[in-house]
C-alpha positions as CSV (number, residue, x, y, z in Angstrom):
1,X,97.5,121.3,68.4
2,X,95.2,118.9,66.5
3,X,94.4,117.3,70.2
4,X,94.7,120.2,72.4
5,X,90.9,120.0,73.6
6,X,90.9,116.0,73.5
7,X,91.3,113.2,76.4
8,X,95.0,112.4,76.2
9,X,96.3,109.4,74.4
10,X,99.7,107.9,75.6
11,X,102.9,109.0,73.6
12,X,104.2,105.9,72.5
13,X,107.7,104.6,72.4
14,X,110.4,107.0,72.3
15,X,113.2,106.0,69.6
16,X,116.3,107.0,70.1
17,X,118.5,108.5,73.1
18,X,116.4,110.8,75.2
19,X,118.2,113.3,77.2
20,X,116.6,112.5,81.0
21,X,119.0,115.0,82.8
22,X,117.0,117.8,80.8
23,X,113.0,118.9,81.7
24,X,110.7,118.3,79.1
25,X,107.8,120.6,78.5
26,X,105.9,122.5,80.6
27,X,101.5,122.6,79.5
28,X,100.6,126.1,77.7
29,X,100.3,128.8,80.7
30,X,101.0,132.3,80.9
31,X,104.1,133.3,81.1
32,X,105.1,134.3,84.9
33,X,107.7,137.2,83.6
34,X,105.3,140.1,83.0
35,X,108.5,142.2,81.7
36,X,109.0,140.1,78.5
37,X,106.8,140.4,75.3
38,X,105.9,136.4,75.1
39,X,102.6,136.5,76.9
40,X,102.4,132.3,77.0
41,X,104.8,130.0,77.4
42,X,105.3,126.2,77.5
43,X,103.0,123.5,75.3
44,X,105.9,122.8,73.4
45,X,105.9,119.2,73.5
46,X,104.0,116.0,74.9
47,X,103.1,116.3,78.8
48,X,105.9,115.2,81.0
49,X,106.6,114.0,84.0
50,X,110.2,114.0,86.3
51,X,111.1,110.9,88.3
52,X,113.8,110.8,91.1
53,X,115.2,107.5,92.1
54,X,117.6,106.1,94.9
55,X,121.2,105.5,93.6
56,X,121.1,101.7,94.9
57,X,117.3,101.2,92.3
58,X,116.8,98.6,90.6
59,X,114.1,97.1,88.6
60,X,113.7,94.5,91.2
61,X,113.8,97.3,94.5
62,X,110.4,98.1,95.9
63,X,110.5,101.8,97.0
64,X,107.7,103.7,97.8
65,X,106.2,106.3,95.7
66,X,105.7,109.9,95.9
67,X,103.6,112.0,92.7
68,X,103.6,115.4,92.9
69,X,100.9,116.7,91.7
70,X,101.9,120.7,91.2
71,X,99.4,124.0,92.2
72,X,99.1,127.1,90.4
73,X,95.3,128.3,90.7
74,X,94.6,126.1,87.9
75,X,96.1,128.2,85.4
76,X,99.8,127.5,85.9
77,X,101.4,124.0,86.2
78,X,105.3,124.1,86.8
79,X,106.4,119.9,87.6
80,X,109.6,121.5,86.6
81,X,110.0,124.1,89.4
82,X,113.4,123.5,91.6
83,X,111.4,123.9,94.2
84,X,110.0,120.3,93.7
85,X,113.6,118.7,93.0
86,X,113.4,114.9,94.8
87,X,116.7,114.6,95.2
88,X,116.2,114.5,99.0
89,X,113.0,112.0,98.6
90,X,115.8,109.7,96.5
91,X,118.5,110.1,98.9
92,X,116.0,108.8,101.8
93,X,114.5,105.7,99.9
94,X,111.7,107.2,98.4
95,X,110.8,107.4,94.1
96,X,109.6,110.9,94.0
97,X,107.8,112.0,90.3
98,X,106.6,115.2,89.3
99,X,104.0,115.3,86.6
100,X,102.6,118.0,84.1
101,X,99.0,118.7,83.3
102,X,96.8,121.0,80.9
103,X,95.5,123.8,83.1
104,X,93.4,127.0,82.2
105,X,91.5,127.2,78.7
106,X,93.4,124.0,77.6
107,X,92.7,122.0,81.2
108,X,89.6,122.8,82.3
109,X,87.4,124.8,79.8
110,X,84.7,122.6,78.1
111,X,84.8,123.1,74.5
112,X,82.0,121.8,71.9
113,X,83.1,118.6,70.2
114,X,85.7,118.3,72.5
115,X,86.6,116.5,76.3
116,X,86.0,117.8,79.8
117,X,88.0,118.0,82.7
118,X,91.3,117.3,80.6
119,X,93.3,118.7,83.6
120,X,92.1,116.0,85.5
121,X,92.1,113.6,82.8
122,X,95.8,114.3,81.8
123,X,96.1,113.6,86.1
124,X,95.2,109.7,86.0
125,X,96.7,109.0,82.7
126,X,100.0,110.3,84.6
127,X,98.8,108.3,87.4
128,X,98.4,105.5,85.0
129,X,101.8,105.3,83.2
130,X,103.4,105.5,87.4
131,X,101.7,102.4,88.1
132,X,102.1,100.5,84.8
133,X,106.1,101.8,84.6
134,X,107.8,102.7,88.0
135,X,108.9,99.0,88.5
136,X,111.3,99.7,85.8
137,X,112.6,102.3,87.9
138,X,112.7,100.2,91.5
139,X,109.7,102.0,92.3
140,X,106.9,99.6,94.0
141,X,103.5,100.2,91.6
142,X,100.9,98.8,95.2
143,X,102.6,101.7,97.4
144,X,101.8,105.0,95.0
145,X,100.9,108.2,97.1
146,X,100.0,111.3,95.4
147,X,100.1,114.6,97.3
148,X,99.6,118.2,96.0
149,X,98.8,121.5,97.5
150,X,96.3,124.3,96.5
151,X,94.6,123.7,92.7
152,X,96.9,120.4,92.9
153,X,95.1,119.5,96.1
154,X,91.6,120.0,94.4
155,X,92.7,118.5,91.3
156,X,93.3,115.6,93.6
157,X,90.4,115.2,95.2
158,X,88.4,115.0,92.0
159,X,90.9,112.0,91.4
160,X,90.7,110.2,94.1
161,X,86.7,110.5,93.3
162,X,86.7,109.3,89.9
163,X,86.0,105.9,88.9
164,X,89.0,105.9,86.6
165,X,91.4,106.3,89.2
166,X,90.4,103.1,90.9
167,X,93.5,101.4,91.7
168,X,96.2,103.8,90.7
169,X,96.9,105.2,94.4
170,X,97.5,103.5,97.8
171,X,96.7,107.3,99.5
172,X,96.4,110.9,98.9
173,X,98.3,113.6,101.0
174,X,95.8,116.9,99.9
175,X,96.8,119.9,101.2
176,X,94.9,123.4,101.3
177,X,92.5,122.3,98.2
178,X,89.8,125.4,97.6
């Protein structure tokens, strides 16, 4: 909560066993089920992102990358949604990663004494830890393509635009962006 209008900061190590078979938390958003009484749900944890891998990876494999970067009219961000299981990009060769980022108040409002566009921010520090980590998973860090589709299609274009992104992504599928 302390950081919840501030630029993200990486996580850190993770000690312990993590359970990677289980989705980690979704950003703050409201809650899709209008016939419950929890009007929010989600920003329970760090931001998080999925990763799908071929069976045959290994750190020394050079698969391309796919990051999906999920829509939701800025105001919902679901990385999590079965819909966007990579289990066929795997099966055909291909890393596939979904990743999480602040959206509504908490993504895109600017607040006094805190950081703008953290949305977009929380984007390319996702974008980032894929290029500075998927070798670990087989995945090849020079062939990184992000692709998303309607607010993750805009949020994409403002990444491919910014300065900070320079490097992170070989190309950009952007589809329907408003």
């Amino acid at each position: 909560p302390v950081r919840r209008y501030l630029k993200p900061e990486p996580y850190g190590a993770h000690e312990g066993v993590m359970d990677c078979l289980k989705h980690g938390s979704i950003p703050l958003q409201p809650n899709p089920d209008k016939n419950v009484e929890k009007k929010m749900v989600g920003g329970d944890g760090p931001l998080c992102l999925n990763i799908w891998v071929p069976r045959d990876a290994t750190p020394r494999s050079r698969f391309p990358v796919m990051v999906w970067v999920p829509g939701g009219g800025s105001i919902r961000c679901a990385q999590n949604d079965e819909r966007f299981d990579g289990t066929h990009f795997a099966a055909h060769g291909c890393i596939l990663v979904t990743l999480a980022y602040r959206v509504n108040i908490d993504g895109f409002l600017k607040i006094r004494g805190g950081d703008s566009n953290l949305g977009v921010r929380d984007i390319i520090m996702g974008l980032r830890w894929v290029k500075d980590n998927i070798a670990a998973f087989g995945g090849d860090p020079q062939a990184v393509t992000a692709f998303g589709q309607s607010a993750g299609g805009t949020h994409l274009v403002d990444v491919v635009a910014s300065p900070y992104a320079q490097g992170l992504l070989r190309g950009a599928i952007i589809q329907s962006p408003s």
